[in-house]
C-alpha positions as CSV (number, residue, x, y, z in Angstrom):
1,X,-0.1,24.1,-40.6
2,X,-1.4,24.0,-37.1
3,X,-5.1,23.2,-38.2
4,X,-3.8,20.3,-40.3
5,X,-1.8,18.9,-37.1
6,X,-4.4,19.0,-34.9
7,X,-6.7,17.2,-37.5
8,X,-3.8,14.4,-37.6
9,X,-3.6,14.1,-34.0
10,X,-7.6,13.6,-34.0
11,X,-7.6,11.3,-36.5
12,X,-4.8,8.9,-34.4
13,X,-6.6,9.7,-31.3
14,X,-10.2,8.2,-33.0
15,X,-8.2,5.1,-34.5
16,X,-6.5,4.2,-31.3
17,X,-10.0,4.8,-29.5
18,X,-12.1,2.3,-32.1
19,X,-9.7,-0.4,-32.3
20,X,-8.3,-0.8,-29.3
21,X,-10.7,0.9,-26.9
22,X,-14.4,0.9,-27.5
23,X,-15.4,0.0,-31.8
24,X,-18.6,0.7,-31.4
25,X,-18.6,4.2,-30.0
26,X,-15.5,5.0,-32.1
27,X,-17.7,4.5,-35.0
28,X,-20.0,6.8,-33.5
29,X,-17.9,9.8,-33.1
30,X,-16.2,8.9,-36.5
31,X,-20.0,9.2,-37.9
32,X,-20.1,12.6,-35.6
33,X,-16.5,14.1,-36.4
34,X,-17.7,13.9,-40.8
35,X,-20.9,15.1,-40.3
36,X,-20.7,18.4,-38.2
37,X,-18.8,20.3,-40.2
38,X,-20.9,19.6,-42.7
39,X,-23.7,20.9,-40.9
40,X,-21.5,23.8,-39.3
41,X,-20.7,24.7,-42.9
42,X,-24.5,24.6,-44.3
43,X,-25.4,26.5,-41.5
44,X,-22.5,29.4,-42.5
45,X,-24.0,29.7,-46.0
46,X,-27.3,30.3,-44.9
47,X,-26.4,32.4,-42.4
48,X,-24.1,34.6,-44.6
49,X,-27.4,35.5,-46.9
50,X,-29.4,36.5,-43.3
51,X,-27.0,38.3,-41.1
52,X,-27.7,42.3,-41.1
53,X,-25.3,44.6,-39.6
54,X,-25.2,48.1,-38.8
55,X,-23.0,50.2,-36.5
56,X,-23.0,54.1,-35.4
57,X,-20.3,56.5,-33.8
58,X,-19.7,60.5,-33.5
59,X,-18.9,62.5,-36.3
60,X,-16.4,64.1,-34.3
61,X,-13.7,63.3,-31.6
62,X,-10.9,65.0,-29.7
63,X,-7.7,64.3,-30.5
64,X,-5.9,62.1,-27.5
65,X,-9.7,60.7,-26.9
66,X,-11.6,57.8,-27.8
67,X,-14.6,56.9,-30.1
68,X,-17.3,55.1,-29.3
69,X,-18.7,53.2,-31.9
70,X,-21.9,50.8,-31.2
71,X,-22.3,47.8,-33.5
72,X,-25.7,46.3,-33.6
73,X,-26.1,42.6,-35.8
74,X,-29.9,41.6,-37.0
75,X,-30.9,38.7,-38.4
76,X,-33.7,37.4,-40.8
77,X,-35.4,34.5,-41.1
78,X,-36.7,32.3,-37.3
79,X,-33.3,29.9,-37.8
80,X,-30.4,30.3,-35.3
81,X,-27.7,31.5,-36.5
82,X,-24.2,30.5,-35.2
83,X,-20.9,32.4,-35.0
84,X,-20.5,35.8,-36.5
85,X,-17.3,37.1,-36.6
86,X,-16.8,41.4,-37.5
87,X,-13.4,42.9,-37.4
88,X,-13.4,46.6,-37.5
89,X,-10.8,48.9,-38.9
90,X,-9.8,52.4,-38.9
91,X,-7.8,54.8,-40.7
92,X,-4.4,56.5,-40.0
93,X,-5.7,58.7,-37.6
94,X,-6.6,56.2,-35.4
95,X,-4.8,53.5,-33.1
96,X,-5.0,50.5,-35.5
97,X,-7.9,48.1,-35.1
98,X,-6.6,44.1,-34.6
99,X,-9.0,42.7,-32.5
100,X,-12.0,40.8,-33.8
101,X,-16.0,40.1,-31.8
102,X,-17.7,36.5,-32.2
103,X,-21.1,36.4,-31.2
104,X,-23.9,33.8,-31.3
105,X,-27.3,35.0,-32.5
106,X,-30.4,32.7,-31.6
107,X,-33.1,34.8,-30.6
108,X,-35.0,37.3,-33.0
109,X,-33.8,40.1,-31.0
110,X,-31.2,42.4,-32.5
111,X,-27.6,42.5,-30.5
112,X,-25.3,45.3,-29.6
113,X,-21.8,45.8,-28.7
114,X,-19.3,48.3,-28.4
115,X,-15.7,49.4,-28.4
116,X,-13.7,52.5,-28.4
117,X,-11.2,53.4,-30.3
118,X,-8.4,56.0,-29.2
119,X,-7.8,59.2,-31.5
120,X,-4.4,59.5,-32.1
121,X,-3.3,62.6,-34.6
122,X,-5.6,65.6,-35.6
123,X,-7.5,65.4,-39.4
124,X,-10.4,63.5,-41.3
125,X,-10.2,59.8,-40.8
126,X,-12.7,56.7,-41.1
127,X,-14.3,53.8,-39.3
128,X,-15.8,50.7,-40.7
129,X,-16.4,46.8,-40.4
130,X,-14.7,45.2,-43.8
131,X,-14.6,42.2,-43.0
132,X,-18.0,40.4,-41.4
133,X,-17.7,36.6,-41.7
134,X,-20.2,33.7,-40.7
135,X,-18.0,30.7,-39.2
136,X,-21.1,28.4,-38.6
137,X,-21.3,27.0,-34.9
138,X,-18.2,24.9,-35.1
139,X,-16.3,28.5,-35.1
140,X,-13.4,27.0,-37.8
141,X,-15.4,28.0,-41.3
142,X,-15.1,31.3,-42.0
143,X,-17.3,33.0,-44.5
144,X,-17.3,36.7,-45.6
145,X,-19.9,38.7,-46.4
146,X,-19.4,40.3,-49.6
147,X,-22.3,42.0,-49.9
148,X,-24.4,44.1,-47.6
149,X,-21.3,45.7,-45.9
150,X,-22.2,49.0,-43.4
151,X,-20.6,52.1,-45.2
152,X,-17.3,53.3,-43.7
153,X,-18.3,56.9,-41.6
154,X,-16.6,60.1,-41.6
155,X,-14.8,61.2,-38.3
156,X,-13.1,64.4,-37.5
157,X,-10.7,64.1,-35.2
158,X,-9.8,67.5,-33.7
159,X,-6.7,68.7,-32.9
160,X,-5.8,71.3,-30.5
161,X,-5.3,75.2,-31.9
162,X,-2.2,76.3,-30.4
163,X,-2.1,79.8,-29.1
164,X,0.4,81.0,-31.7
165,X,2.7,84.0,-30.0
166,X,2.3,87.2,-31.0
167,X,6.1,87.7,-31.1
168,X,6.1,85.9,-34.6
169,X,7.6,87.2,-37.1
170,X,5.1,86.2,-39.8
171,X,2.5,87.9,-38.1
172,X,4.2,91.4,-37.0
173,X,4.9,91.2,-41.3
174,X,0.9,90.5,-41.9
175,X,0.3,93.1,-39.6
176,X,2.8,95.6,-41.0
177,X,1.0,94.8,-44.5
178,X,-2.4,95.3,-43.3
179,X,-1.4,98.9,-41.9
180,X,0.0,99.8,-45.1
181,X,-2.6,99.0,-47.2
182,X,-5.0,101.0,-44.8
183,X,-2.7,103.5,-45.5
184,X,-3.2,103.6,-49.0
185,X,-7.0,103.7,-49.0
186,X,-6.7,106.7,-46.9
187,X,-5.0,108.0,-49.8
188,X,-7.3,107.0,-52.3
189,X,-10.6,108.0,-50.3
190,X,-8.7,111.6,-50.5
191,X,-8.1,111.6,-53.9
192,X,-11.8,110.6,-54.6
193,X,-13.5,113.1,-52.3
194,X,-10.9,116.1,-53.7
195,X,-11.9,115.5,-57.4
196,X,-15.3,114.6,-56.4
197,X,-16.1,116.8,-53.0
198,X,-17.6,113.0,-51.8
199,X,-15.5,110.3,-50.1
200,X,-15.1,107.3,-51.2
201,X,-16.6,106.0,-47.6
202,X,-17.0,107.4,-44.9
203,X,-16.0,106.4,-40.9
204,X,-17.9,106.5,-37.4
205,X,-17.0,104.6,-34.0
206,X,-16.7,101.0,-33.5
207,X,-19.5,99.4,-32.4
208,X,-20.3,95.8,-30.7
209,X,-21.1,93.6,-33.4
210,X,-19.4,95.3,-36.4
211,X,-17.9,93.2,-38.7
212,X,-13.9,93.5,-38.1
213,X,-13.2,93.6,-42.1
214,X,-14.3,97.1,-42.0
215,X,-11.7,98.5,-39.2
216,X,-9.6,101.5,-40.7
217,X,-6.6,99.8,-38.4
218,X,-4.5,103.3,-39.8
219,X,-7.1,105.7,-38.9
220,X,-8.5,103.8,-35.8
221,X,-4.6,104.2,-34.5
222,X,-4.5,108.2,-35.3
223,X,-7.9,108.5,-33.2
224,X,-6.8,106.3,-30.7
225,X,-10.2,104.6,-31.0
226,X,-11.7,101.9,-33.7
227,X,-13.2,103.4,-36.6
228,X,-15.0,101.3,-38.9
229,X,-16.2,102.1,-43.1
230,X,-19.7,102.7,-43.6
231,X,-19.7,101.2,-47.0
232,X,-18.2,97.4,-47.5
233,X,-14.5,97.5,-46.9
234,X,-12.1,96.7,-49.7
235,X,-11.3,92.9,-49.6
236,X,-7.9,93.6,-50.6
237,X,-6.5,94.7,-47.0
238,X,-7.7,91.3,-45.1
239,X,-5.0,88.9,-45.2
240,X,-6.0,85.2,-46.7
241,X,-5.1,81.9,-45.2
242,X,-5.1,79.1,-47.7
243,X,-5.4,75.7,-46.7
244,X,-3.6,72.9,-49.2
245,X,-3.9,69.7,-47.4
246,X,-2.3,68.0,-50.7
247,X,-1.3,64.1,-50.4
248,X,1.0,62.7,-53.1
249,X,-0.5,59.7,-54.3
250,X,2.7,57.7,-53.2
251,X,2.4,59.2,-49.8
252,X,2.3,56.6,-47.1
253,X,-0.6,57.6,-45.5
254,X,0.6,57.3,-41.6
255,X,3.5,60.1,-42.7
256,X,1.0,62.1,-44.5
257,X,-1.7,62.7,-41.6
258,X,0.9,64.0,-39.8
259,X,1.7,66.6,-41.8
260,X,-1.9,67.4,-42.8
261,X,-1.9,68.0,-38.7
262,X,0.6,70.3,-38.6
263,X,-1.0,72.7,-41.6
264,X,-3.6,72.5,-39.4
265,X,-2.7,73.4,-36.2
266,X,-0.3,76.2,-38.3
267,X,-3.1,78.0,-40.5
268,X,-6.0,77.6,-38.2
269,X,-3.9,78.8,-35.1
270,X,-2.7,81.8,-37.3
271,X,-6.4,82.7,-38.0
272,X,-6.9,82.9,-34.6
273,X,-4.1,85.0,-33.6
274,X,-4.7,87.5,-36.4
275,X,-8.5,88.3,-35.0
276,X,-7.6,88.5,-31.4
277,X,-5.2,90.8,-32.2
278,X,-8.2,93.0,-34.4
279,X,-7.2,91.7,-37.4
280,X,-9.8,89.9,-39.6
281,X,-8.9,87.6,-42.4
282,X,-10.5,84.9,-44.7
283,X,-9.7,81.3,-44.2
284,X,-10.1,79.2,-47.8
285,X,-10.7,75.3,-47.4
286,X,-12.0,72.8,-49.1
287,X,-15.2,72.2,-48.4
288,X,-17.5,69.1,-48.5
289,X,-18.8,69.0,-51.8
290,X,-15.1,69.2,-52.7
291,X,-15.1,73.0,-53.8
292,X,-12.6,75.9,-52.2
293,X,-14.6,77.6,-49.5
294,X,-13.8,80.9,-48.1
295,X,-14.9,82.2,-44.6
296,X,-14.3,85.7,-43.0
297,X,-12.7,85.0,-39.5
298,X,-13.8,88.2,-37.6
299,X,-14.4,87.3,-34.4
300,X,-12.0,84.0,-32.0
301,X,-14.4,81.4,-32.0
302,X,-14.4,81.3,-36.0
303,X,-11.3,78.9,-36.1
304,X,-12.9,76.4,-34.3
305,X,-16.0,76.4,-36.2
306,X,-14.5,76.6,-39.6
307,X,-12.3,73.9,-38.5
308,X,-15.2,71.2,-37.7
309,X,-16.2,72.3,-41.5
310,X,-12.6,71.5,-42.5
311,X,-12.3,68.0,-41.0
312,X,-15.3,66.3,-42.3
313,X,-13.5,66.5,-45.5
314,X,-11.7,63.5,-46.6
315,X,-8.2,64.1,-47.8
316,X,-8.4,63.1,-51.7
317,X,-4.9,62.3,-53.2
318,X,-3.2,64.2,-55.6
319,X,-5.8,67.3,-55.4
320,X,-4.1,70.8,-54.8
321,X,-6.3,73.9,-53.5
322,X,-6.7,76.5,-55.6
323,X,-8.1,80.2,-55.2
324,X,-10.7,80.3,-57.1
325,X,-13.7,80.2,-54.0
326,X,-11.1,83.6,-52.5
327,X,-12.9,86.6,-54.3
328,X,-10.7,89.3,-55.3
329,X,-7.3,90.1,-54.7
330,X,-6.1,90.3,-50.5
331,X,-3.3,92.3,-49.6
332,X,-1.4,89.4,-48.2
333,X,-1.7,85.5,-48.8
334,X,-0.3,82.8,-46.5
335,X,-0.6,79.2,-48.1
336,X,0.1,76.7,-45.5
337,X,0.9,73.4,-47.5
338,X,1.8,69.9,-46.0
339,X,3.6,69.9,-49.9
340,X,5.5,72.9,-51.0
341,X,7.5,71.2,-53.0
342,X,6.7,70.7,-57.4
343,X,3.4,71.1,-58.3
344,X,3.0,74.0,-55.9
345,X,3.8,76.8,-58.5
346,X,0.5,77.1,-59.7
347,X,-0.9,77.7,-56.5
348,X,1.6,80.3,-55.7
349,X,1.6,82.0,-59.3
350,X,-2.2,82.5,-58.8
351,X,-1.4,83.6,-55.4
352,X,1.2,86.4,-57.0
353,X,-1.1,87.8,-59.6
354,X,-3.8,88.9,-57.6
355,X,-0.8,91.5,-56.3
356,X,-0.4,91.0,-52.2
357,X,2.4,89.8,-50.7
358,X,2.9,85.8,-50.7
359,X,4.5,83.1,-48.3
360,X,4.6,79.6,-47.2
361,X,3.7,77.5,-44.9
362,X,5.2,73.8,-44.4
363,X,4.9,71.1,-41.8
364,X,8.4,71.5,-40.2
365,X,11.8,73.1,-41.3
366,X,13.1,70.0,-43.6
367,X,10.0,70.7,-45.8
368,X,11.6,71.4,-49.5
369,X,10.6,75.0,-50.8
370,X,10.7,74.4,-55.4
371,X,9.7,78.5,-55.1
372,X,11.3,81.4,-53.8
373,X,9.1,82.6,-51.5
374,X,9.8,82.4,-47.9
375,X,9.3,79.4,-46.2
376,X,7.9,79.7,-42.6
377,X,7.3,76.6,-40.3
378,X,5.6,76.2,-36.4
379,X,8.1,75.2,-34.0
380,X,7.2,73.3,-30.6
381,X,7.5,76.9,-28.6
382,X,4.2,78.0,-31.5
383,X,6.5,80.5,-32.9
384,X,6.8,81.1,-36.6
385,X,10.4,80.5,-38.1
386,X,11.5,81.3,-41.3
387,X,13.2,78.4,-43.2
């Protein structure tokens, strides 16, 4: 509406001007005012078909920082182009993206600009440039590209790891479980070496560098000193961490990054506090050709590394996590959802038949629980609480 008044008002501006100022030069800028946007929209069709552009940014940023992303526009061809208009966007992750860049390109030299955008909740996000339009040098045309588009990139933005207390509930049970089933492969390595006169592994002395999987957390306490297995400890006495990051494909996407977060910040900051208090377990994520991955955690700077692995994974809609990368059976399994309501019974079923003990994990305390396991949630103070 407001381009059509202000061509009205030019119009009654040139008829007052050439025939009651000056006829002949209203002629002129009549002649003028038809043909240059002709010529401005000539020149934004050929343009359109010459105008290359690329851009570049980190693969990973801090949550609470900002991106950089560098933008660089090329041009075929020895004709001037005019105004080239690029609008960038980004996902939920990041502050939302209104502003748009017009530049001018003349010369055969490339030109580069850059802006930052601000990281704003913890998870696997995107950048790109969908809409790239030639305006021609008037600036009121506006043609997009629609082919030759940059591909969107990948960005992990990473959230903090809280320093989840030690007082928690959920882990003094983990822990508990742990020492129990130590317990019972002291019994069984008995039973073997009785009928057999051989154990079924032997122990010696913690040493630097030993993988944590094969403490004998029962045994080490009797001696007062850690005693690792010779042989490969039994999988089934390290706790697993599952990672579901599952979207419903009605989700709004803002609501559902924020959840993903929190599973995040839950299962990865669990992880943590398991192996700085000796106890190694196996984080199971999706990994980036879209497959379950398991990882051993055995020493504290594991969380952060598998979590850099995590994040350059986008989140795909309607795709639960399964246990089918986790090996055999663990003696405890902690699924940390940002859904536990239906659909999650699979999950938990195959969780339940490979024998350990089984919980949940959900964003926050409203989260609805379609099983009957227990329900456990991080609160602001990083303590676990049961739903």
């Amino acid at each position: 509406m407001k381009s059509v008044l202000a061509a009205l008002a030019v119009a009654f501006v040139l008829f007052i001007f050439t025939f009651y100022v000056d006829g002949e030069m209203g002629i002129i800028l009549i002649a003028f005012l038809l043909i240059a946007p002709l010529l401005s929209l000539a020149m934004a069709v050929y343009a359109r078909k010459r105008i290359r552009v690329s851009f570049d940014c980190d693969g990973y940023v801090k949550k609470g920082g900002e991106l950089p992303v560098t933008v660089t526009i090329e041009k075929e061809g020895w004709c001037p182009l005019a105004v080239v208009e690029i609008t960038p966007s980004a996902s939920e992750v990041f502050e939302k993206q209104e502003k748009s860049y017009r530049f001018s390109i003349f010369s055969s030299e490339p030109v580069s600009f850059a802006f930052n955008i601000k990281a704003l909740i913890g998870g696997n996000g995107e950048v790109s440039l969908p809409k790239i339009s030639s305006c021609g040098f008037l600036g009121f045309i506006s043609l997009k590209l629609k082919e030759g588009l940059p591909a969107a990139k990948s960005v992990g933005v990473i959230p903090e790891i809280p320093d989840v207390k030690a007082s928690s509930q959920l882990f003094r049970n983990i822990a508990d479980i742990v020492t129990t089933s130590d317990d019972d492969e002291d019994k069984d390595t008995t039973m073997l070496f009785s009928a057999n006169t051989v154990p079924g592994y032997e122990h010696r002395e913690y040493i630097q560098g030993d993988p944590l999987k094969r403490v004998n957390w029962k045994l080490s306490s009797k001696k007062d000193k850690l005693m690792v297995r010779l042989d490969e400890a039994a999988s089934s006495v390290q706790p697993m961490v599952l990672v579901d990051l599952y979207r419903s494909p009605s989700a709004k996407p803002e609501e559902a990054v924020v959840k993903e977060e929190k599973i995040l910040q839950s299962a990865f900051g669990l992880a943590r506090l398991l192996v700085k208090q000796g106890i190694a377990s196996t984080l199971v994520y999706r990994g980036s050709d879209g497959s379950m991955t398991a990882e051993s955690v055995e020493n504290p700077d594991a969380p952060s590394q598998i979590l850099l692995k995590a994040l350059a994974v986008k989140v795909q809609p309607g795709m639960r996590a399964s246990l089918g990368a986790a090996g055999s059976s663990s003696c405890a399994c902690v699924i940390a959802s940002s859904d536990c309501g239906e659909g999650i019974s699979a999950l938990t079923e195959a969780a339940k038949g490979d024998g350990g003990e089984v919980s949940l994990i959900a964003p926050s305390k409203d989260s609805p629980n379609s099983t009957d396991l227990p329900m456990w949630y991080l609160d602001g103070d990083n303590n676990f609480k049961l739903v």
